[in-house]
BAFI-3210 file (N, C-alpha, C; in Angstrom, 3 decimals, decimal comma, padded with zeros to 6 digits):
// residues 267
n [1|2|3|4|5|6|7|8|9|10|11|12|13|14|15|16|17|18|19|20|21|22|23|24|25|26|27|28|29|30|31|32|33|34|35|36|37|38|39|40|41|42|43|44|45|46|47|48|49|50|51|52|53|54|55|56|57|58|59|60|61|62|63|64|65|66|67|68|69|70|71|72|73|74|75|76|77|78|79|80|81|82|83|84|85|86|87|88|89|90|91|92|93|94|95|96|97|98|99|100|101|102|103|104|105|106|107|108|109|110|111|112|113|114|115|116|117|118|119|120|121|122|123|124|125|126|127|128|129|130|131|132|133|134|135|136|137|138|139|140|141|142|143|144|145|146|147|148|149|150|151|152|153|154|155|156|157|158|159|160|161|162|163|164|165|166|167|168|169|170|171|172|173|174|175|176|177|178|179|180|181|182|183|184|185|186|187|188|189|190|191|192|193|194|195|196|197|198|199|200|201|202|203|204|205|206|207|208|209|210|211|212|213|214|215|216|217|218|219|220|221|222|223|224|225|226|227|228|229|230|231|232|233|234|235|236|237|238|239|240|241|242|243|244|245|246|247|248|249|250|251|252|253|254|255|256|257|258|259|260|261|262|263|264|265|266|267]
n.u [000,849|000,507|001,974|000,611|-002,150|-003,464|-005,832|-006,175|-003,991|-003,298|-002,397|-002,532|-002,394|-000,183|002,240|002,205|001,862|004,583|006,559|005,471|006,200|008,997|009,994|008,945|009,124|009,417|008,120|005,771|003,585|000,555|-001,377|-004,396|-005,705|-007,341|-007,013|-004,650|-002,278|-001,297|-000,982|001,125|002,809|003,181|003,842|006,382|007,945|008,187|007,739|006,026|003,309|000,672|-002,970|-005,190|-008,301|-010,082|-011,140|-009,698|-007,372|-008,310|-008,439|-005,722|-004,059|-002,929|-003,204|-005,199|-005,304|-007,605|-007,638|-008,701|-011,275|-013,824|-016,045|-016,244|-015,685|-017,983|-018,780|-016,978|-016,748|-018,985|-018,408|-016,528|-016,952|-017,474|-015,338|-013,830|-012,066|-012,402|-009,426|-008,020|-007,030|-008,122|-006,733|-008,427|-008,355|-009,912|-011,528|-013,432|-015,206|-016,423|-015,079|-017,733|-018,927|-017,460|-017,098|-019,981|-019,856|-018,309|-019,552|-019,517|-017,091|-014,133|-011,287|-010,568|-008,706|-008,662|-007,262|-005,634|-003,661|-001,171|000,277|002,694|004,451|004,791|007,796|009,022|008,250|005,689|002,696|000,482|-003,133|-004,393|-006,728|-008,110|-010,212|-013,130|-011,412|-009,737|-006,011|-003,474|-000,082|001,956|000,483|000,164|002,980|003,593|001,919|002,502|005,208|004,526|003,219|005,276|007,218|006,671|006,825|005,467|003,190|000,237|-001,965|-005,696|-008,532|-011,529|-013,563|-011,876|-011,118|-011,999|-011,323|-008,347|-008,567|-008,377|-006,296|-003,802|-004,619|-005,603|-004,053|-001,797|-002,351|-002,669|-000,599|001,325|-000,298|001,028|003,230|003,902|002,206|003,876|006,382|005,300|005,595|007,733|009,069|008,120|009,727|011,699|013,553|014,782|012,042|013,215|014,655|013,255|011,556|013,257|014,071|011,778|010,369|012,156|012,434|009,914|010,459|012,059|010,800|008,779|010,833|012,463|009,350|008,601|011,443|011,953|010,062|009,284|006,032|004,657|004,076|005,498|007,911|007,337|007,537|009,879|011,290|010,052|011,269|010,878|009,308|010,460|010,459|009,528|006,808|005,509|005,157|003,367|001,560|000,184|-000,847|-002,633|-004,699|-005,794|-006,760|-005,368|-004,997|-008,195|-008,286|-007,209|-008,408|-011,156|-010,820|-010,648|-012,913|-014,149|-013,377|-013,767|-016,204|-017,154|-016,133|-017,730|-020,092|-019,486|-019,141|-021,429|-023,110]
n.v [-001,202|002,195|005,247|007,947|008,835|010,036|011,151|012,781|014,648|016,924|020,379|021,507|019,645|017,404|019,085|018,744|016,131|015,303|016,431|014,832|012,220|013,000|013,606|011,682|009,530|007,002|004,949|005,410|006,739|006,335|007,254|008,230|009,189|010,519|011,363|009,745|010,125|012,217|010,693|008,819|010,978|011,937|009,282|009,032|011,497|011,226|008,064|007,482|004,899|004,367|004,027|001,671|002,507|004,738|003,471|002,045|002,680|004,283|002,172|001,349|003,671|005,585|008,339|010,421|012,021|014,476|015,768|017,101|019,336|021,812|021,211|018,485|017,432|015,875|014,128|012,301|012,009|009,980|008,066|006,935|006,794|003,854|002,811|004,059|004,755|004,776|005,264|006,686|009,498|012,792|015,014|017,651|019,987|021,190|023,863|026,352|024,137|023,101|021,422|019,952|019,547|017,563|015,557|014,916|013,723|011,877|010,221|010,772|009,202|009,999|012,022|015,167|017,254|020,542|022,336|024,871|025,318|026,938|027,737|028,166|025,828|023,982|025,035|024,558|026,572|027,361|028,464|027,562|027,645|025,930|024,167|022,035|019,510|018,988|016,515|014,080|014,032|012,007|012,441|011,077|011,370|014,044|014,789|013,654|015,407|017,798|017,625|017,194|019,554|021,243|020,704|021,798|024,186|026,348|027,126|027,773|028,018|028,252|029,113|027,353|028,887|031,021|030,116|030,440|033,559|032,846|031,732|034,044|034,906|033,651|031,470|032,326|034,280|034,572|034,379|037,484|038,288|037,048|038,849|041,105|041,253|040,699|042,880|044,882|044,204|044,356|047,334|048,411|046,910|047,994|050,533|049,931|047,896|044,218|041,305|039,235|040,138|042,400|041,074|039,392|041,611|042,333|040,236|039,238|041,359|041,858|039,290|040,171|041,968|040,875|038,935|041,324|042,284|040,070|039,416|041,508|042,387|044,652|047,473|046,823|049,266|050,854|050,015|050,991|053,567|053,943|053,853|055,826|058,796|062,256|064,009|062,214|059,967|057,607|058,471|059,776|057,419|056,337|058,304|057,990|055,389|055,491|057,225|055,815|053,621|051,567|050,323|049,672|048,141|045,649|044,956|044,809|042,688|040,348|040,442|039,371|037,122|036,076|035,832|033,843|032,213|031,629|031,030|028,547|027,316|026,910|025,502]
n.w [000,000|-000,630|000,378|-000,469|-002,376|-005,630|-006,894|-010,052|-011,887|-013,050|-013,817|-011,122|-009,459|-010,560|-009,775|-006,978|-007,003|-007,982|-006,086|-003,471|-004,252|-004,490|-001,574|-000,222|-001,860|-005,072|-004,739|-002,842|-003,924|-005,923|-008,794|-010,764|-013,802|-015,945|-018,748|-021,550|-022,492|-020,367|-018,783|-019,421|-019,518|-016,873|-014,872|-016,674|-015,732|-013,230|-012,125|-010,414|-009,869|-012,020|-011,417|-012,206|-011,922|-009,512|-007,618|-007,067|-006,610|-004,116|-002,735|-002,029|-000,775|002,190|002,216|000,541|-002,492|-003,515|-006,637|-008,034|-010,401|-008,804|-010,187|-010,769|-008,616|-007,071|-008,572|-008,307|-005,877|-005,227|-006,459|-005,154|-002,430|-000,940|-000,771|000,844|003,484|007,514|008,911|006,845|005,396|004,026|001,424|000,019|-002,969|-004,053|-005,072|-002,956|-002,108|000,743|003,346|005,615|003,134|001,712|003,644|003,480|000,806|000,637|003,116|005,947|006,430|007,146|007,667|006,931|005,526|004,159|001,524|000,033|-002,335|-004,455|-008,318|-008,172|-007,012|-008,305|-008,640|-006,400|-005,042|-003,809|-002,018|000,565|001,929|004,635|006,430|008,801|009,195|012,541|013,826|015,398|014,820|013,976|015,991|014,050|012,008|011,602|011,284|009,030|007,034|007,198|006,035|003,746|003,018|002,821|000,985|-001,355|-001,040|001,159|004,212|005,468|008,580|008,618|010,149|008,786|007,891|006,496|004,492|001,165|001,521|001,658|-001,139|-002,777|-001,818|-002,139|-004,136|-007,018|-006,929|-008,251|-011,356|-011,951|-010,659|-012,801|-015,282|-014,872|-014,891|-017,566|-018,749|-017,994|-018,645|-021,843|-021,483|-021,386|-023,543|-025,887|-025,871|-026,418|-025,405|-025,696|-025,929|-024,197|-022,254|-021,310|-019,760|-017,905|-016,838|-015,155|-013,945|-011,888|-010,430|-009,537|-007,679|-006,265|-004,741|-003,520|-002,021|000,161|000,730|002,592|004,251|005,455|007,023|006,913|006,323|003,544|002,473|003,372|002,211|000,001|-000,119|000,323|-001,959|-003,535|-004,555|-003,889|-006,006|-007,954|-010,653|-009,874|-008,347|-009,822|-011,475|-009,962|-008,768|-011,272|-011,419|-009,327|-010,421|-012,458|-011,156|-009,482|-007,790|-006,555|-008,335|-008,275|-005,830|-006,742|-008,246|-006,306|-004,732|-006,864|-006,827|-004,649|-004,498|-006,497|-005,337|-003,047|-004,442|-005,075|-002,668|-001,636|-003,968]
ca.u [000,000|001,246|001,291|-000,188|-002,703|-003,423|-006,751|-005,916|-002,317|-003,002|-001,577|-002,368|-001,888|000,857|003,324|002,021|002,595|005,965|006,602|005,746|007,625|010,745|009,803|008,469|009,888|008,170|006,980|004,892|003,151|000,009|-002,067|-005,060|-005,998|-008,587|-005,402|-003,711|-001,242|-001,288|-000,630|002,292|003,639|003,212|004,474|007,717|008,721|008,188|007,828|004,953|002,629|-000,336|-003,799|-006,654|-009,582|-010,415|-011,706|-008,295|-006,583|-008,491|-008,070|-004,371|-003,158|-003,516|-003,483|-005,888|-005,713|-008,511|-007,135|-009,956|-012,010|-014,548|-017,078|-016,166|-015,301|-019,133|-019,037|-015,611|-016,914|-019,733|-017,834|-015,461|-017,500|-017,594|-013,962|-013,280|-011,988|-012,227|-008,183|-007,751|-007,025|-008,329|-007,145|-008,932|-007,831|-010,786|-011,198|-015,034|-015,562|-016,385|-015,489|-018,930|-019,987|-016,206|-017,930|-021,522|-020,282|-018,061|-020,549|-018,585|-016,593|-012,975|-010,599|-010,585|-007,459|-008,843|-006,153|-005,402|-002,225|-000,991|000,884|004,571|004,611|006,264|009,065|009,083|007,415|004,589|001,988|-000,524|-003,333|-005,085|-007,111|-008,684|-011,792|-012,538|-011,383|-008,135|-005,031|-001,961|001,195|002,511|-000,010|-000,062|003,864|003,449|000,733|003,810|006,262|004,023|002,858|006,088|007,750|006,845|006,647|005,228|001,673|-000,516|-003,323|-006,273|-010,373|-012,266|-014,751|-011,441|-010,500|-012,396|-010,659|-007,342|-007,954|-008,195|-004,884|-002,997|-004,807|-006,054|-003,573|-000,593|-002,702|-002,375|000,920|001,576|-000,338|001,322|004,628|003,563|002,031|005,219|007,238|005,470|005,329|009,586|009,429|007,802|010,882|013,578|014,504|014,418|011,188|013,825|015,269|011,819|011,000|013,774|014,038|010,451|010,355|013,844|012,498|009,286|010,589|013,058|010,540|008,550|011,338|012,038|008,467|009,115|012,825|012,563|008,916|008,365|004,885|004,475|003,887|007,027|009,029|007,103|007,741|011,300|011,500|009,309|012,007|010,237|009,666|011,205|010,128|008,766|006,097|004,789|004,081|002,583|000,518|-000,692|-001,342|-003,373|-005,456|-006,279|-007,399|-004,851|-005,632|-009,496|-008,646|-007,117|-009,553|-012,150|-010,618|-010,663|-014,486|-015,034|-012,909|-014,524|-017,722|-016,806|-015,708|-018,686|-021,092|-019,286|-019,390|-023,230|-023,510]
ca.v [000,000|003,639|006,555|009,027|008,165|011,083|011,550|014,247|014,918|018,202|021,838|021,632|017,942|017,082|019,495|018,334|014,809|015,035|017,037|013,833|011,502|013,631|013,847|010,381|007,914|006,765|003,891|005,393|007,319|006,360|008,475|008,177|010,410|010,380|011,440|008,491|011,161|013,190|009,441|008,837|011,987|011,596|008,504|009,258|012,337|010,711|007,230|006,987|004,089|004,564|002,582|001,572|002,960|005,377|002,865|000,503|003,865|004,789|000,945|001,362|004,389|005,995|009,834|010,182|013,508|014,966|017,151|017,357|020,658|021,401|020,972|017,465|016,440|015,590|013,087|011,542|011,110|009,220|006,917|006,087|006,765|003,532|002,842|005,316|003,844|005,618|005,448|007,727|010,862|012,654|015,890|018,378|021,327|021,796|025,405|026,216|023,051|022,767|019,845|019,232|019,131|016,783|014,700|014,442|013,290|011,024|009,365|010,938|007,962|010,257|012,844|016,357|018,365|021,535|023,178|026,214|025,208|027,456|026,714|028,324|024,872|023,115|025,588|024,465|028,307|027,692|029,248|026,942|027,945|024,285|024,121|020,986|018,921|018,892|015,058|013,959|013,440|011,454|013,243|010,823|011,768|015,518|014,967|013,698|016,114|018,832|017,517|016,952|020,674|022,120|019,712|022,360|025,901|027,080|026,506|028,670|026,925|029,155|028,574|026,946|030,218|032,084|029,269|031,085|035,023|032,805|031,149|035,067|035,869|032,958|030,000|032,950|035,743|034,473|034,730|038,812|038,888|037,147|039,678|042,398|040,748|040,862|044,175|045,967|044,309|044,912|048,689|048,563|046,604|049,569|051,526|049,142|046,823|043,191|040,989|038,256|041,136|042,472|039,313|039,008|042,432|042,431|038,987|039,054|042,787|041,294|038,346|040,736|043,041|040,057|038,768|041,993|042,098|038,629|039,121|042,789|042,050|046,010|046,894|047,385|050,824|051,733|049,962|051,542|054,937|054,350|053,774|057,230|060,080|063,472|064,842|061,447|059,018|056,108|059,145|059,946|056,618|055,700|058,825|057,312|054,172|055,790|057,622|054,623|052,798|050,564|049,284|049,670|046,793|044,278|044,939|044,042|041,115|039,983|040,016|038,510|035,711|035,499|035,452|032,822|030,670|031,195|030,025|026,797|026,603|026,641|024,239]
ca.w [000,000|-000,867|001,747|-000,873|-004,013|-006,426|-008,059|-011,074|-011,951|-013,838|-013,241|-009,922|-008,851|-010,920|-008,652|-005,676|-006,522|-007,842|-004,601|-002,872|-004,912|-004,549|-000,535|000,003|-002,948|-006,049|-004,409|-001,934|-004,269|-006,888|-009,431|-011,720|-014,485|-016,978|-020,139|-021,435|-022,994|-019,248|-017,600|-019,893|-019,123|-015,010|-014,767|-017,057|-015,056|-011,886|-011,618|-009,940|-010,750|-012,519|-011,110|-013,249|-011,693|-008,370|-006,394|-006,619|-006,289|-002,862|-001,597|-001,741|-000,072|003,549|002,391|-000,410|-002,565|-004,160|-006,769|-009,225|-010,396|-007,917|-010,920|-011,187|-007,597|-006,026|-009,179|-007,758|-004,350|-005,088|-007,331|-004,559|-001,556|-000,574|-000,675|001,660|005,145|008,753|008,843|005,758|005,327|002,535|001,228|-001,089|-003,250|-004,968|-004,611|-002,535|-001,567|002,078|004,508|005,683|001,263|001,441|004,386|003,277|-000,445|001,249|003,985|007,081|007,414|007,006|008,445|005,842|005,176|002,687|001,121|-001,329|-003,211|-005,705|-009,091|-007,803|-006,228|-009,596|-008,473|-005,160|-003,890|-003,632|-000,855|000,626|002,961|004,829|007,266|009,121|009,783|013,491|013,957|015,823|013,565|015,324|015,579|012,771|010,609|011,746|010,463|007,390|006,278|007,805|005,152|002,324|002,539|003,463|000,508|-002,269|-000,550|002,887|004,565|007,135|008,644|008,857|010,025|007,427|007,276|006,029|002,983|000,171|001,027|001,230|-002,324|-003,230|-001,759|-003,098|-005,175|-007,944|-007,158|-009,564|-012,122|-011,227|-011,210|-014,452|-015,989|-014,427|-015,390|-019,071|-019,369|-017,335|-020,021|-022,817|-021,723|-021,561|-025,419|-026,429|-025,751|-027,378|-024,474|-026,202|-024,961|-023,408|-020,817|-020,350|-018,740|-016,835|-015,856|-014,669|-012,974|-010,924|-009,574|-008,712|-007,084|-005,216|-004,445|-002,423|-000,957|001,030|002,493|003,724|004,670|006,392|008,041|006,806|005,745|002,226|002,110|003,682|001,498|-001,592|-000,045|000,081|-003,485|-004,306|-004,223|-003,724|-007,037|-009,306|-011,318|-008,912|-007,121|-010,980|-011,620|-008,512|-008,966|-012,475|-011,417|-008,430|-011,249|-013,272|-010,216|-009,669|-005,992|-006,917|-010,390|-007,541|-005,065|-007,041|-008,777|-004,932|-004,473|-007,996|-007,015|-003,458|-004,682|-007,405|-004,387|-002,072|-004,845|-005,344|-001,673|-002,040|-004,998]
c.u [000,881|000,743|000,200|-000,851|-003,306|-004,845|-007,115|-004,430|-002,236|-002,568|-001,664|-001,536|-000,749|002,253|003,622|002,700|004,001|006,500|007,024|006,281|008,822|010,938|009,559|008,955|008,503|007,194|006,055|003,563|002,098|-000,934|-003,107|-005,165|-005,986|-006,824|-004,597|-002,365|-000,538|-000,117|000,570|003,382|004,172|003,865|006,154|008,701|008,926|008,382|006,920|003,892|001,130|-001,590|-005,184|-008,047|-009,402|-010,592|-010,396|-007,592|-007,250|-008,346|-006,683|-003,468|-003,924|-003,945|-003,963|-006,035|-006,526|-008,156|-007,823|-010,469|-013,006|-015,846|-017,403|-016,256|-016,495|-019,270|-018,059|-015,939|-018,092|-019,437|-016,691|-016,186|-017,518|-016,572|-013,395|-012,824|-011,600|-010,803|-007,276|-007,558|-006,880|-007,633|-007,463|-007,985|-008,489|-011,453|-012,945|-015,416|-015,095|-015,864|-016,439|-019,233|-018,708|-017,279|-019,045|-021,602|-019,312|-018,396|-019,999|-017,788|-015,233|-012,303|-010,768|-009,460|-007,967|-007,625|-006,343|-003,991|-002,129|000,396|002,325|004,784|005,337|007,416|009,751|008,762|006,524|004,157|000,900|-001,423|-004,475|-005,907|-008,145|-009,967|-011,630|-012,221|-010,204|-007,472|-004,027|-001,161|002,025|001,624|-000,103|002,132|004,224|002,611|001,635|004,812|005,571|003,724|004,481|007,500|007,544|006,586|006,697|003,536|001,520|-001,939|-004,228|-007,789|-011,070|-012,972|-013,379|-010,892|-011,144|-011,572|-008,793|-007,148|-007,693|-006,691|-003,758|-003,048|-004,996|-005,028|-002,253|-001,076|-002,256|-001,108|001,769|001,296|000,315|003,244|004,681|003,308|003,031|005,817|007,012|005,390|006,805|009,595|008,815|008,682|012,261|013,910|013,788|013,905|011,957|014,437|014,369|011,685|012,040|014,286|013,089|010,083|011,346|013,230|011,033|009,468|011,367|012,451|009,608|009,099|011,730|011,250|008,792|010,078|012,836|011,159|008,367|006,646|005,399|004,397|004,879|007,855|008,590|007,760|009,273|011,814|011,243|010,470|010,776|010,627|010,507|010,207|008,940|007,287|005,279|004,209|002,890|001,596|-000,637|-001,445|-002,660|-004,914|-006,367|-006,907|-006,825|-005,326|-006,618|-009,649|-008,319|-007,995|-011,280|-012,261|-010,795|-011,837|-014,983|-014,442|-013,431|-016,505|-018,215|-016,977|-016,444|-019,755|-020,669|-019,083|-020,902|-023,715|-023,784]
c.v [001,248|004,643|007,179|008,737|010,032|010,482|012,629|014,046|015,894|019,868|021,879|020,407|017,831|018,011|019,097|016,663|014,664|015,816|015,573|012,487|011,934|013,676|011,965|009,028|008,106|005,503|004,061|006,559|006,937|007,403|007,694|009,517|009,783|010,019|010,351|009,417|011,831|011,820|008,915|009,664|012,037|010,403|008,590|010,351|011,975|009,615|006,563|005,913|004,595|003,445|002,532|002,323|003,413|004,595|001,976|001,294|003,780|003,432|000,919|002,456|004,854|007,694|010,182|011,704|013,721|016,398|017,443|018,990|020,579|021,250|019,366|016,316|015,339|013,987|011,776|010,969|010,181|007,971|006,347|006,344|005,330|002,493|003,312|004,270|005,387|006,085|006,299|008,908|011,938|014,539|016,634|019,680|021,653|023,017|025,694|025,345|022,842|021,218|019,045|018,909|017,481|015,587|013,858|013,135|011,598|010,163|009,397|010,604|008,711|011,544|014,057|017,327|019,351|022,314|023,696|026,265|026,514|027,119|027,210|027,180|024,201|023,777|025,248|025,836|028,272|028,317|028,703|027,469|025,937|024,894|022,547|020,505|019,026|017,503|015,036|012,931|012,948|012,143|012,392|011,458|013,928|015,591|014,436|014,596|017,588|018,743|017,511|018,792|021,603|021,170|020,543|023,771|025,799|026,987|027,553|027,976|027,994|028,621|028,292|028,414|031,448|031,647|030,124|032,739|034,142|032,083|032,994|035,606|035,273|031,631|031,554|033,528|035,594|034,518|036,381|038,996|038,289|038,608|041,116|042,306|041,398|041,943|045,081|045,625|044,519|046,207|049,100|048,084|047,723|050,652|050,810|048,167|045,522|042,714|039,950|039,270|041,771|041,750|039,269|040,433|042,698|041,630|038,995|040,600|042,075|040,024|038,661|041,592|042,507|039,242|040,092|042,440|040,897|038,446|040,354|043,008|043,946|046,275|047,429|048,487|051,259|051,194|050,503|052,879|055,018|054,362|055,237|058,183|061,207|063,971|063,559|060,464|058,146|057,149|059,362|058,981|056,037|056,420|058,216|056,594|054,481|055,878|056,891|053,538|051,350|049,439|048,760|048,209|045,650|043,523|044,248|042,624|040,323|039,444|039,726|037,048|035,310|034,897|034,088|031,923|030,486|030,746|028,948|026,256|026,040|026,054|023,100]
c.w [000,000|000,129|000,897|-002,629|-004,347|-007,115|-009,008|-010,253|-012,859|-013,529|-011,966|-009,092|-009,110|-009,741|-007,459|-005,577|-007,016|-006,825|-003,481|-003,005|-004,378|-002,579|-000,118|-000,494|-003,596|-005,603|-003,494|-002,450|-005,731|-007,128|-010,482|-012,344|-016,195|-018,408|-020,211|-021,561|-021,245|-018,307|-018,232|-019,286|-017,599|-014,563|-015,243|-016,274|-013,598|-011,506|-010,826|-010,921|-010,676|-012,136|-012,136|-013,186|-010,067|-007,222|-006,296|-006,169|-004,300|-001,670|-001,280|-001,316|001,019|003,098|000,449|-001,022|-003,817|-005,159|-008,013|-009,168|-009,565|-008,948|-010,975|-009,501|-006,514|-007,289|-008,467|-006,438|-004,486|-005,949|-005,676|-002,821|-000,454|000,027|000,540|003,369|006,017|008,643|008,201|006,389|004,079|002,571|-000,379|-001,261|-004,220|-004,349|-003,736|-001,856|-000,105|002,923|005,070|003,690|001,502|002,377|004,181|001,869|-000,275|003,165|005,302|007,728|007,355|007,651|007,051|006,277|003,718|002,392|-000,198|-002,148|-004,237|-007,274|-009,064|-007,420|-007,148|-009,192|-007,278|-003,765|-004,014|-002,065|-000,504|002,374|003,166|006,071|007,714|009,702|011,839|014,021|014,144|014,880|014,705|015,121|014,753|011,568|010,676|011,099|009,151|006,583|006,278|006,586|003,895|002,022|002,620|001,684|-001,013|-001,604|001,058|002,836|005,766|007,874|009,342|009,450|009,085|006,842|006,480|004,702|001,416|000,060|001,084|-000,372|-003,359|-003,134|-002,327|-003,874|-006,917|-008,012|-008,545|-010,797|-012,604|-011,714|-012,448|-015,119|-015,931|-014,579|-016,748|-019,024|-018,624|-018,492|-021,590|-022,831|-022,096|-022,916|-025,852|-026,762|-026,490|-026,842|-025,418|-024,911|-024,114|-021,720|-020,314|-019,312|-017,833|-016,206|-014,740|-013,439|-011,872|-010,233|-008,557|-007,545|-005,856|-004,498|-002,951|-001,403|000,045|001,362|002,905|004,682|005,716|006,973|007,321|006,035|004,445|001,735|002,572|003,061|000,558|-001,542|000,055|-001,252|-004,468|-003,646|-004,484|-005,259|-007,970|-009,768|-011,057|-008,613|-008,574|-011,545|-010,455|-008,443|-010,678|-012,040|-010,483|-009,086|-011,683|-012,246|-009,773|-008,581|-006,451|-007,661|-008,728|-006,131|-005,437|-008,261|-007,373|-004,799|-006,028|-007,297|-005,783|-003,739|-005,773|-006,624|-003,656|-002,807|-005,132|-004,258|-001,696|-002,938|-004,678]
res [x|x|x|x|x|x|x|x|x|x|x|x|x|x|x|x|x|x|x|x|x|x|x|x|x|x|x|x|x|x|x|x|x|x|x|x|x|x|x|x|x|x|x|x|x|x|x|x|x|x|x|x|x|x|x|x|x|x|x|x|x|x|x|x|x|x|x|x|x|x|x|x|x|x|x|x|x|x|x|x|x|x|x|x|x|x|x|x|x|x|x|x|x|x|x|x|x|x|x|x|x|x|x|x|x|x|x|x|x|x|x|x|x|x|x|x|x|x|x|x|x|x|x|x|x|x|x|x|x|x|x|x|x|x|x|x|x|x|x|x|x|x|x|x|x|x|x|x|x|x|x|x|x|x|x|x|x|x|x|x|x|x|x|x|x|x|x|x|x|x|x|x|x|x|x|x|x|x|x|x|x|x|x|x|x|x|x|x|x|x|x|x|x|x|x|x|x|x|x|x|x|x|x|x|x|x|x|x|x|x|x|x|x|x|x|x|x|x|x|x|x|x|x|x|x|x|x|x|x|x|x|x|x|x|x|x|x|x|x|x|x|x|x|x|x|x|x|x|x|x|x|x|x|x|x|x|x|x|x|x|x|x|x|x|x|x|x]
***
């Protein structure tokens, strides 16, 4: 039997489980998924073995992950529902999807780990927020669930009622800063700089710009303001951006994406 079985191995999954391959071994690790092409691919980069069907999948491992769309996942639990053993431990990262909906669709017989992965995690940065059913975990399994999340980034463990404003702050937000990658650099190709140094002028500032809030605990606004000289450059765009509503655009990408996630709690 394998510690950790994989149901979906696509943009999201797939990181996670070669994560726990590379953390765990290939042998303690199986996967299904629909793609013969996808299951080629998952298996060759990893090693992990591939199982025929969900339900042989959920008889053979202890930590069972649910990494399906949440459109798809109420179909998944009632296909394997009956699979399911007390001993398990299942977790989800289908985005909305409550622990009691996780519970009900699987017949209450299991433990629930929800989590908000995001897709820095192929890099090993990712940012995961979890939070847990209320049902006692052992301190082996409260350290394996420690290494598996900690095995591609960093983890915060928050109250279930706050899982939907954290898929806002970091299951959606990289979306965000792609685009804000891209349209900084194509505003610099505009000017001459070739699009290969765009990109890596853009990316390497942003990446430097989040490691010192992380590294110097300051808030955000005081490191911006050290950047704005009185009267230069940084204080003219910052007034633009003000103009154009810059806060305002991410603010209310925020409550689209919250509100996204509280009706697929309610589905």
């Amino acid at each position: 039997m394998a510690l950790f079985g994989f149901i979906g191995a696509g943009n999201m999954g797939f990181p996670l489980l070669k994560a726990a391959v590379n953390t765990f071994g290939k042998e303690e690790v199986v996967f299904t998924e629909v793609s013969k092409e996808r299951r080629e691919y998952v298996y060759k980069e990893t090693g992990a073995s591939n199982l025929e069907n969900n339900k042989e999948l959920v008889q053979n491992c202890k930590y069972l992950l649910l990494a399906v769309k949440p459109q798809f996942i109420h179909e998944v639990m009632a296909e394997i529902k009956e699979e399911v053993r007390q001993e398990q431990v299942i977790i989800s990262i289908a985005a909305g999807i409550s622990i009691d909906a996780i519970k009900q669709g699987l017949s209450n017989k299991c433990r629930i780990v929800r989590a908000m992965p995001n897709t820095p995690a192929m890099v090993k940065q990712g940012m995961t927020g979890i939070c847990f059913s209320q049902d006692e975990f052992s301190e082996e399994e409260k350290s394996i669930i420690d290494q598996f999340f900690s095995s591609f980034g960093k983890y915060e463990v928050f109250d279930e009622r706050l899982m939907n404003a954290v898929i806002c702050a970091n299951g959606s937000s990289p979306a965000y800063v792609y685009l804000f990658i891209e349209a900084l650099a194509d505003s610099v190709v505009s000017y001459g700089i070739p699009r290969d140094k765009a990109y890596q002028l853009v990316s390497q500032t942003v990446l430097g710009a989040a490691t010192m809030v992380l590294e110097t605990g300051e808030h955000p606004g005081k490191l911006k303001d050290q950047v704005c000289s009185p009267g230069g450059t940084t204080i003219a765009a910052v007034k633009a951006l003000e103009e154009f509503g810059f806060r305002n655009a991410i603010m209310k990408a925020s409550d689209a994406c919250y509100d996204k996630a509280s009706n697929l709690s309610n589905s």
